[in-house]
Kinemage of the C-alpha trace (Angstrom):
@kinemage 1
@onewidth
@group {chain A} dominant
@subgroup {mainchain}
@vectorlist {calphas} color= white
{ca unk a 1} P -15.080 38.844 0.358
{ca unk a 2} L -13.828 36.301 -1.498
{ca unk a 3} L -10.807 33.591 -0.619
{ca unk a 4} L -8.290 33.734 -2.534
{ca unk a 5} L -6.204 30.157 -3.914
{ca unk a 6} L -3.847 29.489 -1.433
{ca unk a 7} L 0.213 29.537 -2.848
{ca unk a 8} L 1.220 26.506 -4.274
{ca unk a 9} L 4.276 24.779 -2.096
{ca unk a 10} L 7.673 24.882 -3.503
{ca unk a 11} L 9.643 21.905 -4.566
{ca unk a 12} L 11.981 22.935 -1.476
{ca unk a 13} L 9.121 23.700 1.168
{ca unk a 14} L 7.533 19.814 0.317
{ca unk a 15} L 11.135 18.091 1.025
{ca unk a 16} L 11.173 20.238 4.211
{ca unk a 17} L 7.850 19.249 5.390
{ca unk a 18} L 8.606 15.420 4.945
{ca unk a 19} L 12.191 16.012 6.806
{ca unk a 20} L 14.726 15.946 3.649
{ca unk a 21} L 16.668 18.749 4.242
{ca unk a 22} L 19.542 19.762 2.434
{ca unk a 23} L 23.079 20.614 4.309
{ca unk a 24} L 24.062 24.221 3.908
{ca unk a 25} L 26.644 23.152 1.247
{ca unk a 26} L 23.835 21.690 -0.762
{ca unk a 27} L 25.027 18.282 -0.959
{ca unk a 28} L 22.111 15.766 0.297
{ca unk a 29} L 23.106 13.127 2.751
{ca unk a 30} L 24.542 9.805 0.572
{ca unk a 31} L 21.409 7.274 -0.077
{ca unk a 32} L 22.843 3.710 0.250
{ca unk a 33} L 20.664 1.220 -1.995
{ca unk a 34} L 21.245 -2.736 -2.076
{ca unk a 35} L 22.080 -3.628 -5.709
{ca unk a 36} L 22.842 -7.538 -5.515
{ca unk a 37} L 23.987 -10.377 -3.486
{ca unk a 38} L 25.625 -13.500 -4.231
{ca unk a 39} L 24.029 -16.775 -2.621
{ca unk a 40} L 25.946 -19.659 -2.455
{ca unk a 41} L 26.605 -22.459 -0.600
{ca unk a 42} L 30.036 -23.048 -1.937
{ca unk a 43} L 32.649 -21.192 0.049
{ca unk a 44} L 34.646 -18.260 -1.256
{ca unk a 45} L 37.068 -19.444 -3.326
{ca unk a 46} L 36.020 -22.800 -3.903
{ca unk a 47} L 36.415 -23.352 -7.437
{ca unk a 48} L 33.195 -24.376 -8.323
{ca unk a 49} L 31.171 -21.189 -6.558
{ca unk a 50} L 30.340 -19.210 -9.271
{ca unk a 51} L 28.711 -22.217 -11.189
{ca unk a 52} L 27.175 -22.651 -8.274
{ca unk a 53} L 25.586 -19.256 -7.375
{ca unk a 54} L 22.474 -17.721 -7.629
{ca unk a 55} L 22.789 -13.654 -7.807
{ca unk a 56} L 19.984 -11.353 -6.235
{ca unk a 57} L 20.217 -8.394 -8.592
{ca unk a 58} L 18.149 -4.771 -8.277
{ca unk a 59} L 15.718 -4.380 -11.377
{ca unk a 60} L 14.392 -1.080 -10.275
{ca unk a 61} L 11.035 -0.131 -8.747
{ca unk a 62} L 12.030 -1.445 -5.678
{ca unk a 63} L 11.998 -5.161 -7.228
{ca unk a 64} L 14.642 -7.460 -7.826
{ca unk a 65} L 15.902 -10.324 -10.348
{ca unk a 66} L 16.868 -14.290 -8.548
{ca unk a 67} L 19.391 -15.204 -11.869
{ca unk a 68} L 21.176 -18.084 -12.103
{ca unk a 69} L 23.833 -17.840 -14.851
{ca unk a 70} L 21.803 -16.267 -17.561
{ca unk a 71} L 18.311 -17.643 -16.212
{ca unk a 72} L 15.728 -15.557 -14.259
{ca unk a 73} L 13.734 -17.680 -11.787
{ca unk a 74} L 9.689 -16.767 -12.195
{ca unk a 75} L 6.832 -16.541 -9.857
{ca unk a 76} L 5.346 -20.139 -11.654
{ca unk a 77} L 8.668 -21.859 -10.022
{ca unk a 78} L 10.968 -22.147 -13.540
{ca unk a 79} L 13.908 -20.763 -14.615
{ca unk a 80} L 13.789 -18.538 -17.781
{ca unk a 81} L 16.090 -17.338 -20.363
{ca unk a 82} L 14.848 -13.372 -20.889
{ca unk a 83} L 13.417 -13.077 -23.796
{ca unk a 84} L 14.770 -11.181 -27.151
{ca unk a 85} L 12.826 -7.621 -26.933
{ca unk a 86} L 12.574 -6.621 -30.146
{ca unk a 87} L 10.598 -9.453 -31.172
{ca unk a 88} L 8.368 -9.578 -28.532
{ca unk a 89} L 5.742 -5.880 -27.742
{ca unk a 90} L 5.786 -4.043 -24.836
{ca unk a 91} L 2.783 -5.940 -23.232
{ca unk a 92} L 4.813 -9.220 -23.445
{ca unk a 93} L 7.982 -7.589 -21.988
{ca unk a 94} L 6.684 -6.307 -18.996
{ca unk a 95} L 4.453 -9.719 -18.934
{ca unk a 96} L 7.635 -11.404 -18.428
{ca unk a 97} L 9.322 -9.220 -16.436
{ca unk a 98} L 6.861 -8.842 -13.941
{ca unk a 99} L 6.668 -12.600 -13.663
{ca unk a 100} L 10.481 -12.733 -13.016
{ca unk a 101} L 11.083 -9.782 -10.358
{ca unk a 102} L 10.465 -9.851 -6.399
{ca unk a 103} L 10.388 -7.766 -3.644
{ca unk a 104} L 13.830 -7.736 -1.124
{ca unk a 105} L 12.770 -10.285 0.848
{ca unk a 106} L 11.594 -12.437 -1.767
{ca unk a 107} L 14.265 -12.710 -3.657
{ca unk a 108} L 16.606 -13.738 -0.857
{ca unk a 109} L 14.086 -16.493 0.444
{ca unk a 110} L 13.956 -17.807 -2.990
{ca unk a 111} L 17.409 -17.456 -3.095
{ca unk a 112} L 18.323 -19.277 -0.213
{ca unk a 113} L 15.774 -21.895 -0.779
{ca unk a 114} L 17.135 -22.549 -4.417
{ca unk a 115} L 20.965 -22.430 -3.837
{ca unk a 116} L 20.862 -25.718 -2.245
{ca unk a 117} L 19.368 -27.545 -5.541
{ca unk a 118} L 21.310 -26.058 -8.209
{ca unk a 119} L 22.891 -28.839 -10.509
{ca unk a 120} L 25.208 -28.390 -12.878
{ca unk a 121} L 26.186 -31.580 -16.097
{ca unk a 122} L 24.567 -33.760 -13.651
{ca unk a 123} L 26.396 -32.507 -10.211
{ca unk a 124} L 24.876 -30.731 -7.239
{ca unk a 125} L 25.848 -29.050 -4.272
{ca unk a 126} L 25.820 -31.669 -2.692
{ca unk a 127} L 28.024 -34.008 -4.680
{ca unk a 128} L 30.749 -30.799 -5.056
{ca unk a 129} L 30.937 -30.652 -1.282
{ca unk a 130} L 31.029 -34.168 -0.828
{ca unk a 131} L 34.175 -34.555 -3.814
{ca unk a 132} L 35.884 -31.884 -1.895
{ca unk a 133} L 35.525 -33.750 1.255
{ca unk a 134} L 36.788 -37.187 -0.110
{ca unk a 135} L 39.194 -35.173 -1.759
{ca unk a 136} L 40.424 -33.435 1.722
């Protein structure tokens, strides 16, 4: 007596076994995914915020982008310009981009570490909060 293969699982009996079910109307339950954050230390409003603002933004695969303007901060501690992709290959694009994406709680450490520094024509946070102050 031989054993026969056993039945391969359907696509439906595998999200069963790991607990995603689908309603009897067969609409799945909403999936809520963080896309970006803005990280500032400028209040809302304040004229100056968005020059001022570092932007946590989700680059897929679970990894996400710490931009500043146009600029992508990098694991080596610089900001970057992303590079033209048709004149660079694939090796080099990925190169970069896995030197400029994070994990969640990455990016917002980073994020929260760099807001503080940003300068902008030779003013920081610091002196922007400090004008508004003399100003109030």
């Amino acid at each position: 007596m031989t054993d026969r293969p056993k039945r391969a699982m359907t696509m439906r009996e595998i999200r069963e076994g790991l607990g995603h079910t689908v309603p009897a109307d067969g609409i799945p339950e909403p999936t809520v995914q963080p896309t970006g954050y803005v990280v500032s230390c400028l209040p809302e409003g304040h004229d100056d915020r968005w020059t001022f603002t570092i932007q946590v933004k989700y680059a897929g695969d679970g990894l996400f982008a710490v931009r500043h303007g146009i600029r992508d901060y990098g694991t080596d501690g610089t900001w970057d310009y992303e590079p033209s992709w048709p004149e660079h290959g694939i090796d080099e694009s990925v190169e970069w981009l896995n030197a400029h994406r994070f994990d969640h709680d990455t990016a917002l450490r980073l994020a929260k570490q760099l807001a503080p520094t940003l300068t902008y024509r030779g003013r920081s946070v610091a002196d922007v909060l400090a004008e508004e102050t003399t100003r109030g």
